[in-house]
N, C-alpha and C positions, 0 to 999 in steps of 0.2 A: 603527343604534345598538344596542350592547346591553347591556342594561341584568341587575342580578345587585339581585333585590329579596330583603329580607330582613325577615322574621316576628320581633323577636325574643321570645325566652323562653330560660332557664335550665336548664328540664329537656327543651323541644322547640323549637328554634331553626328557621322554615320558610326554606327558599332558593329560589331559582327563576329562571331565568332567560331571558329573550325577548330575540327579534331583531326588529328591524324601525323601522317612523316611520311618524309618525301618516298615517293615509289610505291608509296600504296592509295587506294584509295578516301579520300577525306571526308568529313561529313560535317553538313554544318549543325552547329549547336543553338545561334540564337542571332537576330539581325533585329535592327533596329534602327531609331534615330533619339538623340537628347535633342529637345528645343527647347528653346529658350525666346521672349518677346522680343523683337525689334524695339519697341518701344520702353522695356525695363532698363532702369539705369545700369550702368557696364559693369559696375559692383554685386548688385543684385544675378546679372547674366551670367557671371563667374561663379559665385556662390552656386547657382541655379545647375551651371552645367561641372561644375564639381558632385555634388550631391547625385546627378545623373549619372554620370561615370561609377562614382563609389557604389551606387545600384547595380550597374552591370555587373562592376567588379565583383560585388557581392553573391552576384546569382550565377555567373558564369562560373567564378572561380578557376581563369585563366593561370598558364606555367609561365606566361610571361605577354608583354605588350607590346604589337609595332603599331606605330603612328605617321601619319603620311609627315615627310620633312618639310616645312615651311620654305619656299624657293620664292624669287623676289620675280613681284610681277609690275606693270606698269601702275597698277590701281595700290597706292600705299593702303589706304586705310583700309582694304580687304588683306594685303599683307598682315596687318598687324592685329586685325581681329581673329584671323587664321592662327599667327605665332602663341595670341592669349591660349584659343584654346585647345593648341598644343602641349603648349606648359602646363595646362591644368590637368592635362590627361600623363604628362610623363611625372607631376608630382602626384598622380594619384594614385599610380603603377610603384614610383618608389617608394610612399609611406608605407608598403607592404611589402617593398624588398624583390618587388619586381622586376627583370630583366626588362629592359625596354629598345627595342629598336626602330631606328629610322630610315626610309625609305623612298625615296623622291619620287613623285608623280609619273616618270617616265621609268624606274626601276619597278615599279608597280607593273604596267602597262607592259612590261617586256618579260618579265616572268611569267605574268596570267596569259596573255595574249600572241608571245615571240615578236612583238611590235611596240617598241618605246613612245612611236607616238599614234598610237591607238584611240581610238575616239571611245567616251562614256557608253555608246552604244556596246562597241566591241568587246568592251571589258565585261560589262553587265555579260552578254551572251557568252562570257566565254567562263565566267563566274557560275551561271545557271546552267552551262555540260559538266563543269569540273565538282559541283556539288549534286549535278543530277538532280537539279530542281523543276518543279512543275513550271514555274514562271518567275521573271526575269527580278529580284529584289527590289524595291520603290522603296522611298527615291534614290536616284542616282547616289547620291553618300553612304547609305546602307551599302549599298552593291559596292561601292571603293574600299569599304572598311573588311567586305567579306575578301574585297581582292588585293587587299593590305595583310591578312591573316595568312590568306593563302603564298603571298608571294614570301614569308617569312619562315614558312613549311618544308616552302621550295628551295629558298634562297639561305637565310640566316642560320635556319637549324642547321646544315651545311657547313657554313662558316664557322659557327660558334663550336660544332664536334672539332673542327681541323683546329681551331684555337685552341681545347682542349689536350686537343692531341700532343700538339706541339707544347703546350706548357706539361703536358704530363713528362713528355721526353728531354725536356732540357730541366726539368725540377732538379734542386742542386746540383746542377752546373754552372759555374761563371760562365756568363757571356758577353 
């Protein structure tokens, strides 16, 4: 499976993307960041971090997309530049028919790490043993989105086999 995890934010969008299933070794395939100008109007930033998404999409050619879940913090106006570019990454996963899942900052941190509240350091270090990388992802968002990928390997692929399972075994049955 591979999975294309994504950071969002508006002015540093993280990407990242792993190959692999759970119980085996993974590997990463490509890390990044979309940015976009603080200073570009919010239309243009959209447009801008659409376009950079549809690139990744393009080049990684992910099996499907998890995205950190927008969770409400005391700072609105970073809430809601976070949810924009969310949305732009989960409509740019389904104009191609992409699975898409979501993930909460602390679901993230406890999969990669066994620690829900884990600190950005920890995650990064525990991103760069589990990909066996030379050094630690820059910046910080790239390394969330590798550890958005990974916790979706660990975690979703998991769930989404047992959803399967269960729809394969109650197909034509009332329930």
């Amino acid at each position: 499976m591979r999975v294309l995890g994504v950071d969002p934010g508006l002015t540093r969008c993280g990407v990242g993307s792993v190959e692999g299933r759970a119980g085996a070794p993974l590997s990463l395939i490509a890390v990044g960041v979309v940015r976009t100008s603080s200073d570009a109007p919010l239309p243009d930033r959209l447009v801008a971090l659409e376009r950079g998404l549809e690139e990744w999409l393009d080049s990684v050619k992910p099996d499907m997309v998890a995205v950190e879940r927008v969770f409400s913090q005391h700072n609105t106006q970073t809430v809601i530049a976070t949810a924009q570019a969310s949305g732009i990454a989960v409509l740019c996963a389904a104009r191609r028919g992409l699975p898409v899942s979501l993930y909460t900052p602390s679901e993230v941190k406890a999969a990669v790490s066994g620690n829900g509240t884990a600190d950005k350091a920890q995650v990064g270090s525990m991103v760069t043993r589990v990909l066996r990388l030379k050094e630690m992802p820059k910046p910080a968002d790239a390394a969330d989105a590798l550890a958005l990928a990974i916790c979706h390997i660990w975690r979703g692929g998991n769930q989404q086999r047992l959803a399967d399972a269960v729809a394969r075994a109650t197909r034509g049955r009332v329930v």
